[in-house]
LONU-946134 format. One line per 10 residues: for each residue x negated, y negated, z negated of N, C-alpha, C, O. Coordinates in steps of 0.1 Angstrom, whole numbers, plus 5000, padded with zeros to 4 digits. Each point is the difference from the previous one (the first is absolute). Layout:
BEGIN
X,Y,Z,X,Y,Z,X,Y,Z,X,Y,Z | ...
END
This chain:
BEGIN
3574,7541,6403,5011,4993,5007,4995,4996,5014,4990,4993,5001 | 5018,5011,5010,4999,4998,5012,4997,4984,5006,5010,4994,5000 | 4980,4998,5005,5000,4989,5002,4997,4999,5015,4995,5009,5006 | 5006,4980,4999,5001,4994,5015,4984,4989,5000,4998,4994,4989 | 4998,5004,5017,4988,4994,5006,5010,4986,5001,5011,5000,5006 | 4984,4983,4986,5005,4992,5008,5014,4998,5002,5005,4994,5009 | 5000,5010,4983,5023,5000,5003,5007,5001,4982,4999,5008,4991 | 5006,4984,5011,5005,4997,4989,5015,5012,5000,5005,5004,5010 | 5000,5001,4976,5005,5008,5003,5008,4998,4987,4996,4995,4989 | 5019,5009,5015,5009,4997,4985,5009,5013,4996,5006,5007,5008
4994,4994,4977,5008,5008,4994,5007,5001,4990,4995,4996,4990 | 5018,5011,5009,5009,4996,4991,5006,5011,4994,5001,5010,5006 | 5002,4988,4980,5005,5014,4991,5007,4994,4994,4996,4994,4990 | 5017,5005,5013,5016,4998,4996,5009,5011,4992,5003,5011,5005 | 5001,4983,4980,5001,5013,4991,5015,4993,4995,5006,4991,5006 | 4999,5018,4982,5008,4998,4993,5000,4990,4990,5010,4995,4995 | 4976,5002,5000,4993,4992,4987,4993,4988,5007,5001,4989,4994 | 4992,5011,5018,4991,4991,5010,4998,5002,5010,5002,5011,5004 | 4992,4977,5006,5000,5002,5010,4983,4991,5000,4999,4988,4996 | 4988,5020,5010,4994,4997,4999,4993,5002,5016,4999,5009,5008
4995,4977,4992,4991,4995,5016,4987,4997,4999,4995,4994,4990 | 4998,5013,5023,4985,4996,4999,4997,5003,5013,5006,5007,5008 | 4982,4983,4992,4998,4999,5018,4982,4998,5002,4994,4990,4998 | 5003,5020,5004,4983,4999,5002,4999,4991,5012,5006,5002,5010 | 4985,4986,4988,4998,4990,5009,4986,4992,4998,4999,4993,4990 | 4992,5008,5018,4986,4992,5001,4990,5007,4991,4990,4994,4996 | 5013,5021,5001,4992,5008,4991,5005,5002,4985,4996,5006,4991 | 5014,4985,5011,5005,5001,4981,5014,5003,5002,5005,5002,5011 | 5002,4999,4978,5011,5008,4997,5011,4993,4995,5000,5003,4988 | 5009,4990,5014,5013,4991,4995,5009,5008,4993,5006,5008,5008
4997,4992,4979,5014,5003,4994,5012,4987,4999,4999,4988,5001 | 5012,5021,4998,5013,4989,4997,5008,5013,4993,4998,5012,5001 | 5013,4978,4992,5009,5012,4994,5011,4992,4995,5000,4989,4995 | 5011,5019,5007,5013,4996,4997,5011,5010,4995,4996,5012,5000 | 5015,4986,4997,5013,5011,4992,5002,5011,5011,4996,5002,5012 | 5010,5004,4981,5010,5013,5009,5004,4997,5010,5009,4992,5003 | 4983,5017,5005,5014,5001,5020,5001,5010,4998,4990,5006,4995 | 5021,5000,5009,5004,5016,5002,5012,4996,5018,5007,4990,5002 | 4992,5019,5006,5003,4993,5009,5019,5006,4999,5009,4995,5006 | 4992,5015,4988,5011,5009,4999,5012,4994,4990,5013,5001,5002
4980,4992,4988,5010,4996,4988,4999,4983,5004,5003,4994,4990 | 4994,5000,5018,5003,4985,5002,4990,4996,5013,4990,4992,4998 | 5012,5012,5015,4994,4998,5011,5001,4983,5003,4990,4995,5006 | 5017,4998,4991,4994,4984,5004,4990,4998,4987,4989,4997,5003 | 5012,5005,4985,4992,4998,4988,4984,5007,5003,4991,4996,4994 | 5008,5011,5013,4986,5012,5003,4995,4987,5009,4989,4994,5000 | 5022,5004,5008,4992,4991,5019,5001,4986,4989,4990,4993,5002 | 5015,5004,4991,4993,4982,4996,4988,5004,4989,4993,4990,4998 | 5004,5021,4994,4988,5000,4999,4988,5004,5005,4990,4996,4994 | 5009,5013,5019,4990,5000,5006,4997,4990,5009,4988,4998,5002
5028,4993,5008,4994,4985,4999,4991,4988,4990,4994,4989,5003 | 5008,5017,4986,4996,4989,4990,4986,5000,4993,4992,4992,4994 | 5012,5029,5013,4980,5003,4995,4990,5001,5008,4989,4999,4996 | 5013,5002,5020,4995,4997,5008,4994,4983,5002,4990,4998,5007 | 5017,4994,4989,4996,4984,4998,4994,5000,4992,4989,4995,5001 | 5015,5008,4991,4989,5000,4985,4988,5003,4998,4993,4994,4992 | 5004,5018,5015,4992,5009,5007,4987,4990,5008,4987,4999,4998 | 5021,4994,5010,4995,4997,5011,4995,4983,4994,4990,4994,5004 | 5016,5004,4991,4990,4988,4988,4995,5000,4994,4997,4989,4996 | 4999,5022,4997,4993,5006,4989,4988,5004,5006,4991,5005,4992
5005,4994,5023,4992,5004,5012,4992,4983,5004,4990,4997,5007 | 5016,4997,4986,4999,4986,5008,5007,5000,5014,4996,4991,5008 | 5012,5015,4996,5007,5003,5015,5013,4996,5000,5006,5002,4989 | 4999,4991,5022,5017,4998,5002,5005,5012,5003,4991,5008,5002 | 5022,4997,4999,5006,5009,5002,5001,5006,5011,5000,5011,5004 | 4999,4974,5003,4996,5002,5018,4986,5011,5006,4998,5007,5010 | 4997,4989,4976,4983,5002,5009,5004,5021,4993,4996,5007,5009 | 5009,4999,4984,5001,5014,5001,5011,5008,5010,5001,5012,5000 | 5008,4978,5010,5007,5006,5006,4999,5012,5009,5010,5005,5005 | 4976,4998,4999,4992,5009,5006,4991,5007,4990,4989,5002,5003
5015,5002,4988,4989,5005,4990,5008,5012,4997,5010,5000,4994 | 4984,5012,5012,5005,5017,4998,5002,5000,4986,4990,5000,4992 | 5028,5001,5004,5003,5004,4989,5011,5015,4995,5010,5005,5007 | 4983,5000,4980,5007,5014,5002,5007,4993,4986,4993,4992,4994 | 5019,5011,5002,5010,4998,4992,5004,5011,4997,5006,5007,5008 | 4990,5002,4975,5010,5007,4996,5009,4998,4987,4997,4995,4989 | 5015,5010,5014,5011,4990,4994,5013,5014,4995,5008,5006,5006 | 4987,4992,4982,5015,5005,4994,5015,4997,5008,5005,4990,5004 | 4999,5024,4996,5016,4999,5007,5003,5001,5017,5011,5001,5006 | 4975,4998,4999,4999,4998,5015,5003,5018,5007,4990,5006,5005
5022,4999,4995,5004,5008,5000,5004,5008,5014,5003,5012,5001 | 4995,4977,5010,5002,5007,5013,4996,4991,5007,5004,4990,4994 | 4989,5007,5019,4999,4991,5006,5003,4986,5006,4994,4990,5004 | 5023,5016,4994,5008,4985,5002,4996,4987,4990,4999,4988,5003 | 5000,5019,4984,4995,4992,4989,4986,4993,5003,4997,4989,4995 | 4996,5016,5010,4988,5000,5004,4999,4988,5014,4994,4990,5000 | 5012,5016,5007,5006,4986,5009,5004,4989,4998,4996,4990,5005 | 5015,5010,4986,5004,4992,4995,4996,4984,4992,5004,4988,5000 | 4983,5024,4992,4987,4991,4993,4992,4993,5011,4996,4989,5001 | 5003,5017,5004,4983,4994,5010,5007,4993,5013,4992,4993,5007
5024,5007,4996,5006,4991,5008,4999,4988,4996,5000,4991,5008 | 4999,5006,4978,5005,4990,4990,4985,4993,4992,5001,4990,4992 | 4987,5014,5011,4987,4996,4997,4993,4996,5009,5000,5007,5010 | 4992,4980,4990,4986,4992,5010,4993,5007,4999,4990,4997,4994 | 5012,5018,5014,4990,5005,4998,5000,5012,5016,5010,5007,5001 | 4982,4994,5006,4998,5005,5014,4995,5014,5002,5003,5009,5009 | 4986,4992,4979,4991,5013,4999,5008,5007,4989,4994,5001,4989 | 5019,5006,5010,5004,5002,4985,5005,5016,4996,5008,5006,5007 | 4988,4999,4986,5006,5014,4998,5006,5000,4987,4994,4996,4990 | 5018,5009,5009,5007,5002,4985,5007,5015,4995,5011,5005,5004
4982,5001,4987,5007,5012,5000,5003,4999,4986,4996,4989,4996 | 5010,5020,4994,5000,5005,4988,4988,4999,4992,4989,4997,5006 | 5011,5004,4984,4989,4997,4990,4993,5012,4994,4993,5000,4991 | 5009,5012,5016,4992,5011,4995,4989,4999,5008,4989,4995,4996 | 5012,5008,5018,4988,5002,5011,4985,4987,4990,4990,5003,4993 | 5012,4987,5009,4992,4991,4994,4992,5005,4986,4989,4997,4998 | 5017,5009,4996,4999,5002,4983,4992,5013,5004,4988,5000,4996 | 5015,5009,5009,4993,5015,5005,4986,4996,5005,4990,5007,4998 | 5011,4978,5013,4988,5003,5007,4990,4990,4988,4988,4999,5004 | 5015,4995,4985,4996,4990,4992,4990,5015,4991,4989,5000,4997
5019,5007,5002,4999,5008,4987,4989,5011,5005,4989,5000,4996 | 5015,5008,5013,4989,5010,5005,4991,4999,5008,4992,5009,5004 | 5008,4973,5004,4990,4999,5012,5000,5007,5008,5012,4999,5004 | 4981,5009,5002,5000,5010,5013,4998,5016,4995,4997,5010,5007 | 5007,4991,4976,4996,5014,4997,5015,5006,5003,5009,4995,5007 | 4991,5016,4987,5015,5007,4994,5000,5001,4987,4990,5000,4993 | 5023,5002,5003,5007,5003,4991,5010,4994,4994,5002,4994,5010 | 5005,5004,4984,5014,4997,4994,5004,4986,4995,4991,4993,4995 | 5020,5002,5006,5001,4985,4987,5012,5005,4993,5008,5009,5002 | 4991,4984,4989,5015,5002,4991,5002,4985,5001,4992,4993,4994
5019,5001,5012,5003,4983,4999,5009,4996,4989,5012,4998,5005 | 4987,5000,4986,5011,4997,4987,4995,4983,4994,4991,4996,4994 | 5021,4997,5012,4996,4985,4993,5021,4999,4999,5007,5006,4993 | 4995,4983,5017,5014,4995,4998,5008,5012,5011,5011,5002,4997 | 4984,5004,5012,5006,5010,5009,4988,5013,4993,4992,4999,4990 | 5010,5012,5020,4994,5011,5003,4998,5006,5011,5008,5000,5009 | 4979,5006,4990,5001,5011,5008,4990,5006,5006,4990,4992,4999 | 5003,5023,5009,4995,5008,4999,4988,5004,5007,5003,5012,5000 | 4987,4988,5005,4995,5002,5010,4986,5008,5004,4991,4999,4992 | 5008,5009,5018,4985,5006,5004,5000,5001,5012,5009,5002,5009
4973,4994,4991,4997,5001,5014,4989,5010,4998,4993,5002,4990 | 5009,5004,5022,4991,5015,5005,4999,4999,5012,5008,5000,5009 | 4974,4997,4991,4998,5007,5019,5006,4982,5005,5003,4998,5012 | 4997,4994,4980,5000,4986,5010,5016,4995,5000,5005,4989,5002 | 5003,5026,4993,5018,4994,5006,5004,4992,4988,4990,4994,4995 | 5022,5003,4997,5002,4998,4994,5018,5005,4997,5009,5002,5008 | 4991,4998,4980,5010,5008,5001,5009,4990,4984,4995,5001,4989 | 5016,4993,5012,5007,4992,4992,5016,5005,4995,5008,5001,5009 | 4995,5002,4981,5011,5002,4994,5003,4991,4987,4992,4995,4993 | 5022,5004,5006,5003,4987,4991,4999,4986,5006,4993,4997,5010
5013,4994,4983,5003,4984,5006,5015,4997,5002,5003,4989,5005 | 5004,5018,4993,5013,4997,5003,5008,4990,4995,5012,4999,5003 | 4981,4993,4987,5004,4988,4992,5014,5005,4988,5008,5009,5001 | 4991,4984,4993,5010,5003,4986,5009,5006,5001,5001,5010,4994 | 5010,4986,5015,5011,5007,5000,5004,5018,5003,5007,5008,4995 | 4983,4992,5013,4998,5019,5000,4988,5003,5001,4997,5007,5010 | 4993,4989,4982,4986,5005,4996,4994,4990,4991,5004,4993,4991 | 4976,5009,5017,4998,4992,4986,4998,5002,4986,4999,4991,4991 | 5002,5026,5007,4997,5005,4992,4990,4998,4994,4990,4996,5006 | 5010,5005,4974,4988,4998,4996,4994,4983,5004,4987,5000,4999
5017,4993,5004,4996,4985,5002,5002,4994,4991,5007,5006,4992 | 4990,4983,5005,5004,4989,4998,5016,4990,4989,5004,4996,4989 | 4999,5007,5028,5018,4999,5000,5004,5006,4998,5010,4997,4993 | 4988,5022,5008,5008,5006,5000,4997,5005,4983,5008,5008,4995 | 4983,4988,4999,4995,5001,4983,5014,4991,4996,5011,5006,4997 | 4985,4979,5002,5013,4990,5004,5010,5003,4995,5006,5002,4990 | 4995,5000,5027,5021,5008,4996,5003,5008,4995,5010,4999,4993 | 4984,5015,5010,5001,5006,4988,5003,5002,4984,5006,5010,4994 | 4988,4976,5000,4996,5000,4994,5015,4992,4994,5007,5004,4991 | 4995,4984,5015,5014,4992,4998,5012,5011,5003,5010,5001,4992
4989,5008,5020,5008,5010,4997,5004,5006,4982,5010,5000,4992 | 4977,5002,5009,4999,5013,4986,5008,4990,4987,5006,5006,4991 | 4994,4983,5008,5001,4989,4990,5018,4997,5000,5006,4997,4989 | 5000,5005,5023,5015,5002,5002,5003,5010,4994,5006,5001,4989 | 4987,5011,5019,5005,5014,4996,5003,5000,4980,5009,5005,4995 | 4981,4989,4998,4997,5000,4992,5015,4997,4992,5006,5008,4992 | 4996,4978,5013,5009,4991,4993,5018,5006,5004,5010,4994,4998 | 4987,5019,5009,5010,5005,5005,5004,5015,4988,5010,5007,4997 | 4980,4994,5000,4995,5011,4988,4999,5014,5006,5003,5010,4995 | 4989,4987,5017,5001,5017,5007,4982,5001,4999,4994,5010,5003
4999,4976,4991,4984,5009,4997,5002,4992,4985,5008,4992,4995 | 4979,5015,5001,4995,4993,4987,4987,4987,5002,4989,5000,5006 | 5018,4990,4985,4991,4988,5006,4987,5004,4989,5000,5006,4989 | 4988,4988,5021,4984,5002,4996,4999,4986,4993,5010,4993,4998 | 4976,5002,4999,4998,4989,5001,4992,4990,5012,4996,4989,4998 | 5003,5016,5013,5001,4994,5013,5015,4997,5004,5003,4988,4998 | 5006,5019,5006,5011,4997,5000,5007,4991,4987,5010,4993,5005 | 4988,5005,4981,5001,4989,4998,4997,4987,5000,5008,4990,4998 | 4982,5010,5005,4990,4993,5004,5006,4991,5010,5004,4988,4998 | 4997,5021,5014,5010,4991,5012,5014,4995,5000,5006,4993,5008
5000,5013,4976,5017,5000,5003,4994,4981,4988,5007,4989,5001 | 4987,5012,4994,4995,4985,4993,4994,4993,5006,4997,4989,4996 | 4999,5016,5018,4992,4987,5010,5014,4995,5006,5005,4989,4997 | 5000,5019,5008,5014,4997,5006,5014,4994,4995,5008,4993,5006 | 4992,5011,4979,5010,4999,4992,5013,5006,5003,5006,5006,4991 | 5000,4993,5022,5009,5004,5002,5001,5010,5012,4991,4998,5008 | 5019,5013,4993,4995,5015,5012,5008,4990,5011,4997,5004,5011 | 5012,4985,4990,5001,4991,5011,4992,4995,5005,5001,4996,5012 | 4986,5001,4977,4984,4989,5008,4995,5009,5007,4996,4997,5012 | 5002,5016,4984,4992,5013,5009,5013,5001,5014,4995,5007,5009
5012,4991,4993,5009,5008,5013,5000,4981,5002,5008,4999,5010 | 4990,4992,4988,4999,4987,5009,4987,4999,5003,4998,4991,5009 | 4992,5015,4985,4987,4994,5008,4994,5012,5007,4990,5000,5007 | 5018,5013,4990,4998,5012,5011,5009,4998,5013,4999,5008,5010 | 5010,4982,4989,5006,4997,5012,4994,4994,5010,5003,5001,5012 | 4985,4988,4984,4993,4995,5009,4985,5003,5000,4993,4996,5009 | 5004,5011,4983,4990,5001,4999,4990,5005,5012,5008,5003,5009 | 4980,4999,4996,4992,5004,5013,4990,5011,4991,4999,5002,4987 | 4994,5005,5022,4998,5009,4995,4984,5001,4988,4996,5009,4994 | 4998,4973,5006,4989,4995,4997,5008,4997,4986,4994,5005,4991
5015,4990,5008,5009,4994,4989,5000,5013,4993,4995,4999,4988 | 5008,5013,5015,5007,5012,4990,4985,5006,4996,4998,5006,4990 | 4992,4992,5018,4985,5003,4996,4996,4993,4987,4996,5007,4990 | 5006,4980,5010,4995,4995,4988,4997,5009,4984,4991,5000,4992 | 5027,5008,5010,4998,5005,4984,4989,5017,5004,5000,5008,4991 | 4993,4993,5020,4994,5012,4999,4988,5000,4991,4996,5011,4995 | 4999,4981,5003,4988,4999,4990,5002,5006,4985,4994,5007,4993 | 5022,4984,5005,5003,5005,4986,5004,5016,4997,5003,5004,4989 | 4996,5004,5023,5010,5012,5003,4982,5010,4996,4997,5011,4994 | 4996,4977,5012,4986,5005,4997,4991,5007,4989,4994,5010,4998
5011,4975,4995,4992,4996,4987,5010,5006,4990,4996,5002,4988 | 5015,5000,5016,5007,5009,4985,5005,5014,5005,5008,5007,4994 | 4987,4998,5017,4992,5020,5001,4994,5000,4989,5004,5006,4990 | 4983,4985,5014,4986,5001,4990,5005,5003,4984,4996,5009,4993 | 5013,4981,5006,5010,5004,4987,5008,5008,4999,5010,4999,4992 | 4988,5010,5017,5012,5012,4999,5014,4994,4994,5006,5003,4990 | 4996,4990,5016,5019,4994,5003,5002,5017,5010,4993,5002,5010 | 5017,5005,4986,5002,5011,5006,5004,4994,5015,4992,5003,5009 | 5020,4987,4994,5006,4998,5012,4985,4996,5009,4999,5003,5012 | 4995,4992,4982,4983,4988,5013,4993,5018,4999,4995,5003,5011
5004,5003,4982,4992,5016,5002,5004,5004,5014,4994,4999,5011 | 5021,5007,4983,5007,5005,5010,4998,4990,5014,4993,5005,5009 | 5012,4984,4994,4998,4995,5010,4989,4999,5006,5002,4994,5010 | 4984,5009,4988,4988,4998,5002,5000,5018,5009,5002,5004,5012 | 4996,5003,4975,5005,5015,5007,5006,5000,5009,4995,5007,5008 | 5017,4988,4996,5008,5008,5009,4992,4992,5014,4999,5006,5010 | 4995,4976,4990,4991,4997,5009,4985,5009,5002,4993,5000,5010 | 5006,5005,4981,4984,5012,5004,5006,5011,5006,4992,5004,5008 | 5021,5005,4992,5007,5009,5004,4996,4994,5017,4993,5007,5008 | 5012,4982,4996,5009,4997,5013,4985,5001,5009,4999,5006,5010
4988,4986,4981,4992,4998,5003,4995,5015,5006,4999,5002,5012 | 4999,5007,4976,4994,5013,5002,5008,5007,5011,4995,5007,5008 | 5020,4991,4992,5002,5006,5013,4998,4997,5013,5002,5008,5009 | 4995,4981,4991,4996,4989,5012,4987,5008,5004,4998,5007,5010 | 4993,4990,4979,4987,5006,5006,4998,5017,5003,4992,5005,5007 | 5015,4998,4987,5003,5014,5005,5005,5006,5018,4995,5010,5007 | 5016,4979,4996,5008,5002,5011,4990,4993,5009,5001,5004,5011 | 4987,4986,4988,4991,4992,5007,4991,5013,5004,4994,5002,5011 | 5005,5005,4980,4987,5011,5004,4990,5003,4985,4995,5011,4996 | 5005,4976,4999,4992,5002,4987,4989,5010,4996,5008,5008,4996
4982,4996,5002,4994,5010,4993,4988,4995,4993,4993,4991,5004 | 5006,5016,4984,4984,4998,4994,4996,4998,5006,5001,5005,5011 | 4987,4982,4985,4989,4994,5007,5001,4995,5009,4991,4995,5006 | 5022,5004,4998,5002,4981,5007,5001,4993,4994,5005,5000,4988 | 4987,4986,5023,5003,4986,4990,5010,4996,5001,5007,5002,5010 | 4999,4989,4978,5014,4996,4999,4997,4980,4994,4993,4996,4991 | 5014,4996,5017,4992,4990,4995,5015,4991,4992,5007,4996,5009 | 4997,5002,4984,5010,4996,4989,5000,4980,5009,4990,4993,5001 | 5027,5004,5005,4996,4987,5003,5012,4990,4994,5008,5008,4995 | 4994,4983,5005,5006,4990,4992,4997,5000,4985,4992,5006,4992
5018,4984,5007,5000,4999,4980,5001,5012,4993,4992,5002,4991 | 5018,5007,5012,5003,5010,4992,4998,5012,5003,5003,5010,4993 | 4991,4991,5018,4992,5016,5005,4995,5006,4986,5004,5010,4994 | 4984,4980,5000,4988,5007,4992,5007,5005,4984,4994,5007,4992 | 5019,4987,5008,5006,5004,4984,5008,5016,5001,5004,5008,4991 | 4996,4992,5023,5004,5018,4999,4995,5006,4997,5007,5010,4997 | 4978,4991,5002,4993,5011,5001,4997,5006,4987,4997,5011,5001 | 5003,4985,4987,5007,5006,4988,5011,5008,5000,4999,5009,4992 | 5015,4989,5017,5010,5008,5002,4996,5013,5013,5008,5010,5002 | 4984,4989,5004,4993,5007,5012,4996,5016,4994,4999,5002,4988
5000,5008,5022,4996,5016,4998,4979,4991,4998,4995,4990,5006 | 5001,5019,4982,4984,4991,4999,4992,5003,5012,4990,4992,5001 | 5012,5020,5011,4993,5001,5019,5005,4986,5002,4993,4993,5007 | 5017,5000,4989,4999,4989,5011,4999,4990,4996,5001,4991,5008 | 4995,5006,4979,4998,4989,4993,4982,4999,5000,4994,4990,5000 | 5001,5020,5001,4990,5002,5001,4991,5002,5017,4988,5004,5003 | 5021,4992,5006,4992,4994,5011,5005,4990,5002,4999,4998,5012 | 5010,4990,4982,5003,4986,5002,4983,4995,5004,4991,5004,4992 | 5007,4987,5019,4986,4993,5000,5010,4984,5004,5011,4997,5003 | 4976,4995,4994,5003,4983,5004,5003,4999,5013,4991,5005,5007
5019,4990,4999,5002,4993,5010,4983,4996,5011,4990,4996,4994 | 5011,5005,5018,4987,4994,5004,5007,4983,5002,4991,4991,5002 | 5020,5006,4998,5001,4986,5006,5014,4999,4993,5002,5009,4992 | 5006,4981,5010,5014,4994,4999,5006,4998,5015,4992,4997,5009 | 5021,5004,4992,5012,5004,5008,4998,4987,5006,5006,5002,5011 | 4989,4984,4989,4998,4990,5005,4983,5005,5008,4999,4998,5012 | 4989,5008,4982,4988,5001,5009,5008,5012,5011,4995,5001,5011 | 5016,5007,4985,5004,5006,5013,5007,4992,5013,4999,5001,5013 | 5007,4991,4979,5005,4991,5010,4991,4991,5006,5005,4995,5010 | 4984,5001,4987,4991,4993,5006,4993,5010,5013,4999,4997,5011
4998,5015,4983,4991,5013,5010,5008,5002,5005,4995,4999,5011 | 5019,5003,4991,5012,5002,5007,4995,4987,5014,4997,5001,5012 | 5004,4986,4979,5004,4990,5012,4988,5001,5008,5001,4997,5012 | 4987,5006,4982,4984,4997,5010,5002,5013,5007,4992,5003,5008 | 5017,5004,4991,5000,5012,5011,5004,4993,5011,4993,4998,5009 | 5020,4997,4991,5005,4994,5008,4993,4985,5008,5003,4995,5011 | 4989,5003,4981,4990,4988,5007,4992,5010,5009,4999,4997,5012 | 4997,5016,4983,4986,5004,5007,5012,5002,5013,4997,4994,5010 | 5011,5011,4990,5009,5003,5013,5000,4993,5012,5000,5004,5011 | 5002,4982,4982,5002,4987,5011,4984,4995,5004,4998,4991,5008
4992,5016,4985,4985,4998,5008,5001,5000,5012,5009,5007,5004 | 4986,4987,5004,4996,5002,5011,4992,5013,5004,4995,5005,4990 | 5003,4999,5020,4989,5012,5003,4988,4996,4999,4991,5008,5001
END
């Protein structure tokens, strides 16, 4: 990870599940951490937590809030989908040195350092990525409502979906789908708490979509499959070939790869870093910038 001589340097990885801060300062390394910002599904809710994590942050430092107002920070942040958004953010933060983009760039540069090759990002969003030759190249992120595939959320809804359909008699209920129609009790509890729900909320039930594949519940099979489908074409349309590395990132990247063709399950490698050490290397780039000559 990229470091600055002498300059304190901050970074942020804003998700669907967490929003996690750290700020290398005096040779050591500060974490803080707080809930979900997504900047797309609740833009004042995203800006009062990264207000709340940057203080937190910043006392967790022994430091007032004052004393990082000049401290080069890179912010990547679920939902930050065009620059207005992005403006928007950094109009509204104590903060002078600030860069805010989307939450892949950070996670790519966390995961492959300065090499090449691919990520698969699957936690509460999704989405796709390889770099070759230095570029980078990103598909997927479009957040729940038209993407998002194979995520999280989109396991989730899915999944509450399938549990309607059920009670409507156009599938045959599993025992995951019972499961949920007795967490719920009523198909009115599922369509009131799918009415408000965010996209970290509809993630929760992805684990269980997980753990009863493993039990071959046909409907959590299928839905795992048709997320290794989206995946495998992803990496296909990215360039994909034997013997690239592929590095699996969030919560739920590494449970595909049982549903995966065995070429690509068989070059998954570890991550070199987390989507927060990219956003730190991200922000010391930007310190090294403002060096003097």
């Amino acid at each position: 990870m990229a470091r600055t001589q002498n300059r304190s340097v901050i970074g942020v990885d804003g998700g669907g599940t967490n929003c996690r801060f750290a700020m290398l300062h005096q040779g050591r390394r500060v974490d803080f951490q707080l809930g979900s910002a997504n900047a797309s599904s609740d833009l004042d809710a995203a800006l009062a937590t990264l207000r709340q994590g940057l203080s937190g942050l910043a006392g967790a430092a022994g430091l007032a809030l004052s004393d990082i107002t000049d401290v080069p920070t890179f912010i990547g942040l679920a939902g930050v989908l065009d620059q207005d958004i992005a403006t928007a953010l950094s109009r509204n933060l104590p903060l002078t040195c600030i860069r805010i983009e989307d939450d892949r760039r950070p996670a790519m540069v966390g995961a492959l350092g300065a090499s090449d090759g691919y990520v698969i990002g699957i936690g509460t969003g999704s989405f796709l990525g390889r770099r070759a030759g230095g570029v980078d190249r990103l598909i997927g992120g479009w957040g729940l409502i038209l993407g998002d595939e194979a995520s999280g959320a989109y396991l989730g809804r899915q999944l509450l979906r399938r549990v309607l359909q059920v009670a409507d008699g156009i599938h045959e209920a599993t025992p995951l789908t019972r499961e949920m129609l007795t967490r719920f009790r009523t198909t009115a509890a599922i369509v009131a708490f799918a009415t408000k729900a965010k996209p970290g909320d509809f993630a929760q039930f992805a684990p269980r979509v997980v753990t009863s594949a493993r039990s071959e519940d046909p409907f959590a099979v299928g839905l795992m499959q048709d997320g290794a489908r989206y995946i495998s074409r992803a990496l296909d349309h990215l360039g994909w070939r034997p013997g690239d590395r592929i590095c699996p990132l969030g919560g739920l990247a590494p449970f595909y790869s049982p549903y995966l063709a065995p070429d690509i399950s068989a070059h998954m490698s570890k991550p070199e870093g987390t989507a927060l050490d990219g956003a730190l290397s991200l922000a010391a780039q930007m310190a090294h910038v403002r060096e003097p000559a």
